[in-house]
C-alpha positions as CSV (number, residue, x, y, z in Angstrom):
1,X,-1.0,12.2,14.4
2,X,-3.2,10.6,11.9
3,X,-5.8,13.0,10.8
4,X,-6.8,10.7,7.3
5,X,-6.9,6.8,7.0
6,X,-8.0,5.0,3.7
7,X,-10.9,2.6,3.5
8,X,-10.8,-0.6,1.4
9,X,-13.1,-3.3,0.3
10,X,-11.9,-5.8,2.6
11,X,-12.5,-3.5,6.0
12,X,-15.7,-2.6,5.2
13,X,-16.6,-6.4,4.2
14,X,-15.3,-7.6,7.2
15,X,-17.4,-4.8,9.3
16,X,-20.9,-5.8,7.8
17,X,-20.6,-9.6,7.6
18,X,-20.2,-11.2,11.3
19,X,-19.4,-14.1,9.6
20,X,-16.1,-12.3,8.2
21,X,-13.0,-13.7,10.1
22,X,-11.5,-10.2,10.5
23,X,-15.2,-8.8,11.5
24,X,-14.2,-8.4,15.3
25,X,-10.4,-6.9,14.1
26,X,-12.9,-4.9,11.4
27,X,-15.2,-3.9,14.2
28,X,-12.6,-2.9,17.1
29,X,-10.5,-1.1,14.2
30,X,-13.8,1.4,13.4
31,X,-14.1,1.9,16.8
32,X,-10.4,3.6,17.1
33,X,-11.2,5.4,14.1
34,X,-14.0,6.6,15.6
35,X,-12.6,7.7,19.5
36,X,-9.7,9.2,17.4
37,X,-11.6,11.3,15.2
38,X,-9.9,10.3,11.9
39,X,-12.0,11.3,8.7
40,X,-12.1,7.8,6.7
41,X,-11.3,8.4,3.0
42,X,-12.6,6.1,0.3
43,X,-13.9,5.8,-3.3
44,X,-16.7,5.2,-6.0
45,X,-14.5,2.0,-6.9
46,X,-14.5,0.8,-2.8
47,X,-18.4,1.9,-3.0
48,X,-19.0,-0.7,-6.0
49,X,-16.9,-3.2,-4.6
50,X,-18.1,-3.2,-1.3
51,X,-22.5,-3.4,-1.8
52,X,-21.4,-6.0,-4.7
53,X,-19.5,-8.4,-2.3
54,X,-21.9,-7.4,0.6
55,X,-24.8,-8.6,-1.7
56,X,-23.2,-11.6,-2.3
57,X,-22.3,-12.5,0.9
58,X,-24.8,-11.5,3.5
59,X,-27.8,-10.8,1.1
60,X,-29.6,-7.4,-0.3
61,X,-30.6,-6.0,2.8
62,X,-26.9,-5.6,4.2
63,X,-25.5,-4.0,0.6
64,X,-28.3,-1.5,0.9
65,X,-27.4,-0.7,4.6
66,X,-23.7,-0.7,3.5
67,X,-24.3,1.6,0.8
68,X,-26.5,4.2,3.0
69,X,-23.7,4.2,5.7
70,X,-21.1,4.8,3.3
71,X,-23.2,7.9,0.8
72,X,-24.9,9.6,4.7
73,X,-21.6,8.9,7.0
74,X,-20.3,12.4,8.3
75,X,-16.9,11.0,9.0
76,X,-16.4,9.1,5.4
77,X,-15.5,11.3,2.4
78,X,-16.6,9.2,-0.6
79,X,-13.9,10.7,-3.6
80,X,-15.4,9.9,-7.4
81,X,-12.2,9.1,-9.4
82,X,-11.5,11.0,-12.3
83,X,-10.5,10.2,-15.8
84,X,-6.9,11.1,-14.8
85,X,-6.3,8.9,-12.0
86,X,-7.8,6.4,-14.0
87,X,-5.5,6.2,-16.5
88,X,-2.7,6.5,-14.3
89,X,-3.9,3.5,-12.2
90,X,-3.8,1.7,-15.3
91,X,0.1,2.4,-15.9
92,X,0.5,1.7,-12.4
93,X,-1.1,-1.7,-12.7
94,X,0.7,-2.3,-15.9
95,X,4.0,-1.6,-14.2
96,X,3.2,-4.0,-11.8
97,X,2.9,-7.6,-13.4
98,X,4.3,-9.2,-10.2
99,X,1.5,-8.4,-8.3
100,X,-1.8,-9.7,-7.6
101,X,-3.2,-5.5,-7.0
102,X,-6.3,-5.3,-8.8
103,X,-7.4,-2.3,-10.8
104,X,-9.6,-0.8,-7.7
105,X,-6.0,-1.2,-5.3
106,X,-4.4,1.0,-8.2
107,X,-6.8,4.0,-8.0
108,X,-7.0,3.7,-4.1
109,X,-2.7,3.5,-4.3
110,X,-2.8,6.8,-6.6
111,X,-5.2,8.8,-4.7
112,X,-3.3,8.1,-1.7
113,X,-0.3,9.3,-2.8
114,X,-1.6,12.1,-4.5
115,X,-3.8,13.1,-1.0
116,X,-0.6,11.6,0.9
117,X,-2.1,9.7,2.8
118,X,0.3,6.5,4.0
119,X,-2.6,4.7,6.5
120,X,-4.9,2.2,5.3
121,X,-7.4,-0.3,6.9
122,X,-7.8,-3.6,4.8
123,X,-6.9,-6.9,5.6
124,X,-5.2,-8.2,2.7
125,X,-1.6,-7.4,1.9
126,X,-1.4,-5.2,-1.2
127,X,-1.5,-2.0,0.8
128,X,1.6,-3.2,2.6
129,X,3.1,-4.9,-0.5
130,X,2.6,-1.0,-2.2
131,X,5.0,0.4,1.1
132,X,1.2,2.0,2.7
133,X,1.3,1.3,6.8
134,X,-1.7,-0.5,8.6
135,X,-4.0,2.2,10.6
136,X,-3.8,0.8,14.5
């Protein structure tokens, strides 16, 4: 049973702009999350990420809604990454010159592993490329 699943960028993108390709995938996706009763688990770096591209996409208006969904939502726990996964995100992204990850998909990968939490619910391929599983 999957009792946590991980939150990126891309997924709650997707979710806010019905323009998205993957917003109906992003949409049904929440909504299994949801009947399931699976606490979402994301970070300041996801936060950031998410009203910036929001903003940019779908206008002011949307970011703000994003962000007030994401700080008042009783089934998302928002983590603030510390100094020390930080710095290890940066060896990890060091260490991995063959990939496209960006910094943010290094702190998400080392919180994961450190909460041990193997689901995810993005719709690029670095979660899958960093051996995570695809929440269904």
């Amino acid at each position: 049973m999957i009792n946590r699943v991980f939150v990126d960028t891309s997924a709650f993108v997707s979710f806010m702009d019905c323009k998205d390709p993957y917003y109906d995938e992003a949409l049904q996706t929440f909504r299994s999350v949801q009947q399931r009763n699976v606490e979402i688990i994301t970070t300041d770096f996801v936060f950031d990420e998410t009203i910036t591209v929001v903003q940019s996409r779908v206008g002011h208006g949307a970011a703000v809604s994003a962000g007030n969904h994401i700080l008042n939502s009783t089934v998302i726990t928002l983590y603030w990454l510390d100094t020390e996964i930080k710095l290890r995100a940066w060896e990890y992204f060091r260490r991995h010159r063959d990939k496209s990850y960006s910094f943010t998909d290094c702190t998400s990968f080392v919180l994961m592993k450190d909460m041990g939490i193997r689901h995810y619910i993005a719709f690029d391929g670095h979660f899958r490329q960093a051996g995570f599983v695809r929440f269904r």
